[in-house]
C-alpha positions in Angstrom: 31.9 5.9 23.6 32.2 2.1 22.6 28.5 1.2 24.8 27.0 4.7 22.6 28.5 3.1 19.4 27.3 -0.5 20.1 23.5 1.6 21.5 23.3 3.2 18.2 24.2 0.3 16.0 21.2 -1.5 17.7 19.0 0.8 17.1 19.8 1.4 13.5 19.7 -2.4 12.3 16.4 -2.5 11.9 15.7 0.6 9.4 17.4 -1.6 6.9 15.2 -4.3 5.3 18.4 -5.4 2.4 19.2 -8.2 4.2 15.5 -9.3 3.8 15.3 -8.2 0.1 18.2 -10.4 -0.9 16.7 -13.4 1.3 13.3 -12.8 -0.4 15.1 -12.8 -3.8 16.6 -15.5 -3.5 13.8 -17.5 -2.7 12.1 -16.6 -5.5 15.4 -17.9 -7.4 15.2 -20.9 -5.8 11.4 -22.0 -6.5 11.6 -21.3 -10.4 14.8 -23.0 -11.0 13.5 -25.9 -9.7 10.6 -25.6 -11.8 8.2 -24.4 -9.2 6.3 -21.6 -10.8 3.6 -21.8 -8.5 5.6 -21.6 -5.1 7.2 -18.3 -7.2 4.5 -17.0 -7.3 3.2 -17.0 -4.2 6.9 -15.8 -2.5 6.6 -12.9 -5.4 3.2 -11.6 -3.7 4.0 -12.4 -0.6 7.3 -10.9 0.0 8.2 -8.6 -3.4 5.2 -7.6 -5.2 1.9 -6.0 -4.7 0.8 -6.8 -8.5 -1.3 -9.8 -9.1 0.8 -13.0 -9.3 -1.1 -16.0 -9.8 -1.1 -15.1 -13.6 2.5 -14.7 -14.3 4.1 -16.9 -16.9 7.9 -17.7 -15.8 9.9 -15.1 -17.4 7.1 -12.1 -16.4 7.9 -13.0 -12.4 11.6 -13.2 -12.9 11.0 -9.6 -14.6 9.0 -8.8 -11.3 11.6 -10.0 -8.8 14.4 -7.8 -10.6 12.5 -5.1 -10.8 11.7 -5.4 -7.0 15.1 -5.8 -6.3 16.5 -2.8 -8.2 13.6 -0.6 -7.0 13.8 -1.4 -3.6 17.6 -1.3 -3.3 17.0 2.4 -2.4 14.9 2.2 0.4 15.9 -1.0 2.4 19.9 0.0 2.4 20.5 3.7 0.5 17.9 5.5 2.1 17.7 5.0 5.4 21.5 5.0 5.7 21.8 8.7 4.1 19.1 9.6 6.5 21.3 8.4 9.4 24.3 10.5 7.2 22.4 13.8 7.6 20.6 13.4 10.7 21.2 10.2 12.5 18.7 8.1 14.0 15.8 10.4 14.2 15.8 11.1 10.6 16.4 7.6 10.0 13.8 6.1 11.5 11.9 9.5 10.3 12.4 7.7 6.9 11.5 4.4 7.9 8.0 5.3 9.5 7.2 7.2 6.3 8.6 4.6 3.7 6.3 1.7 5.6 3.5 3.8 6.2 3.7 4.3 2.0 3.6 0.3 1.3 0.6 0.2 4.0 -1.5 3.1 2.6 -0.2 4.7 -0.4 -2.0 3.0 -3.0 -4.4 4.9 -6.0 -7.7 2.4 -4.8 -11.3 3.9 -3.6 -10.1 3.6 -0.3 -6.8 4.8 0.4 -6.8 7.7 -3.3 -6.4 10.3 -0.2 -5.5 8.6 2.7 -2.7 7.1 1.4 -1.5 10.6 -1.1 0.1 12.0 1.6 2.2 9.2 2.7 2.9 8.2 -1.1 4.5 12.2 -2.1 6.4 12.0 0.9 8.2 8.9 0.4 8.8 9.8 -3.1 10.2 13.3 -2.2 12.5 11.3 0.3 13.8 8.7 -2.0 14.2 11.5 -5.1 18.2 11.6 -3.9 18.5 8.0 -2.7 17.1 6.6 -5.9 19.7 8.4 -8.2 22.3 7.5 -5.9 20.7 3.8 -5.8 21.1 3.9 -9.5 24.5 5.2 -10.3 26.2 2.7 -7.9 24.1 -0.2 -9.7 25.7 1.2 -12.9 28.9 1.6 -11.2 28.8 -1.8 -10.2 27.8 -3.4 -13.3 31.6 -4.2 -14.6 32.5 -5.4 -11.0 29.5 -8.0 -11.5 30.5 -9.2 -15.0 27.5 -7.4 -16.6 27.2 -4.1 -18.8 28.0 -0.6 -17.6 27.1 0.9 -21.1 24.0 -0.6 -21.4 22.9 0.2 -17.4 23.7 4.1 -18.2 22.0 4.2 -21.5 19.0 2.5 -20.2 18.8 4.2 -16.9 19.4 7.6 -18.6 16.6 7.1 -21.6 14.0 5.3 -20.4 13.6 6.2 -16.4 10.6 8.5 -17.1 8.5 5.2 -18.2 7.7 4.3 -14.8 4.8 6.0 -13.0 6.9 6.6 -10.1 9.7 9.5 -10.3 11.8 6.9 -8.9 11.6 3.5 -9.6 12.8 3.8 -13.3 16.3 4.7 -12.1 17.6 2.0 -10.3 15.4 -0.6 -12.5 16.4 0.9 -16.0 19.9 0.9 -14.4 19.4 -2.8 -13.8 17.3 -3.5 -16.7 20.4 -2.0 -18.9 23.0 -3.8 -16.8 21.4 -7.4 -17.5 20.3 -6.8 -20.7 17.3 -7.8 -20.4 13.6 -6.3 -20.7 11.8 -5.5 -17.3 8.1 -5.4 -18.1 5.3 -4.8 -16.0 2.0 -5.4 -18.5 0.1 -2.5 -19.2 2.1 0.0 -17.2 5.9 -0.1 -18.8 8.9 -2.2 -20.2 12.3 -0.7 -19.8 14.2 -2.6 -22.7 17.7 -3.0 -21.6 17.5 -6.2 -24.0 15.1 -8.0 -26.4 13.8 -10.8 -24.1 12.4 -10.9 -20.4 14.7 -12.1 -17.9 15.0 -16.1 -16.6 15.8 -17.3 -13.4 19.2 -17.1 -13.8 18.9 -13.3 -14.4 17.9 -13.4 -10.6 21.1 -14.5 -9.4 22.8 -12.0 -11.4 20.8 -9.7 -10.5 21.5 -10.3 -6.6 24.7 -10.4 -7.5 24.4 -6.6 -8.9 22.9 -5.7 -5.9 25.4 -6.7 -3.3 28.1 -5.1 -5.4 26.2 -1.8 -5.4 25.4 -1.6 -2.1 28.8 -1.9 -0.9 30.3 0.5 -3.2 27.6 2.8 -2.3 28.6 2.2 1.6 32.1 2.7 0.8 31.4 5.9 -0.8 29.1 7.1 2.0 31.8 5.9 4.8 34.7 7.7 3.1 32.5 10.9 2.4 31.4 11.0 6.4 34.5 10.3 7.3 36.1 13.8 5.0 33.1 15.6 6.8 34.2 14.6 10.5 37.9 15.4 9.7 37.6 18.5 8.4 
């Protein structure tokens, strides 16, 4: 029992990408509070964003970075550990597979329009549950973190259907709403949780939102598995 338990926990560590997500975050922290816009940049594109960087004023990339963090809360921790809730490992790394072969392929260019659809409906139809989860233990978490629950259930609830992905607008209106602060990605939405775009510091807090979610989210997954095993 202990060498399955210690086999599976092996094999499962690398479904997650949170870890990563937090480190890559809080690079991007890093670099613009010590005035480093350009170095931002670069760690935005390189390990948060696929959106055109090199452009960005200061507050627009911290409004990127939280918006990567809050979207992709769902599927570097929530996702892949429901998966492994309803059907352990295969269905995990089921997930994983699909979710990496979206961020290859699943783009709307020349190239990959078909190619890529596939890939792209099927990761959205997987994350559909993990997202709203995602985004109700962000709001959940909001208090624990010092920051707004009002405001990260108003915004999540009125203005998730602004992003172009059935998603996405869930866990960053949640976040947007929970920082008050306005997440804007020009020329495709702004989810106004607040008047002004976010500053560096808004990263930190931000993190800090995250961590907080993900474990209440675990806690909540753990105690539900463990109900279903007992009874």
């Amino acid at each position: 029992m202990l060498v399955k338990s210690f086999l599976t926990a092996l094999l499962l560590k690398p479904v997650f990408a949170f870890r990563s997500l937090l480190e890559a975050g809080r690079a991007v922290q890093r670099a613009m509070s010590g005035e480093q816009l350009e170095e931002a940049r670069r760690l935005l594109s390189w390990h948060l964003v696929s959106r055109e960087t090199s452009a960005l004023s200061e507050r627009h990339a911290a409004s990127a970075a939280i918006e990567s963090l809050a979207e992709n809360l769902t599927d570097s921790f929530f996702a892949p550990l429901l998966a492994f809730v309803v059907g352990g490992l295969p269905l995990a790394w089921f997930y994983r597979f699909v979710n990496t072969a979206d961020a290859m392929i699943g783009y709307r260019t020349v190239e990959l329009e078909y190619t890529g659809k596939f890939a792209a409906r099927l990761d959205d139809a997987l994350n559909w549950l993990p997202a709203r989860f995602s985004a109700v233990c962000i709001v959940l978490a909001a208090p624990l973190a010092s920051l707004n629950i009002a405001g990260a259930w108003r915004t999540m609830l009125s203005q998730h259907r602004r992003t172009a992905s059935p998603n996405a607008g869930w866990t960053m209106g949640a976040a947007a709403g929970a920082l008050a602060v306005r997440l804007e990605k020009i020329g495709h939405y702004s989810l106004e949780g607040g008047e002004n775009l976010p500053e560096a510091a808004d990263i930190a807090r931000c993190l800090r939102l995250m961590l907080w979610a993900a474990g209440i989210g675990a806690a909540v997954l753990t105690l539900m598995t463990a109900v279903m095993y007992a009874g």
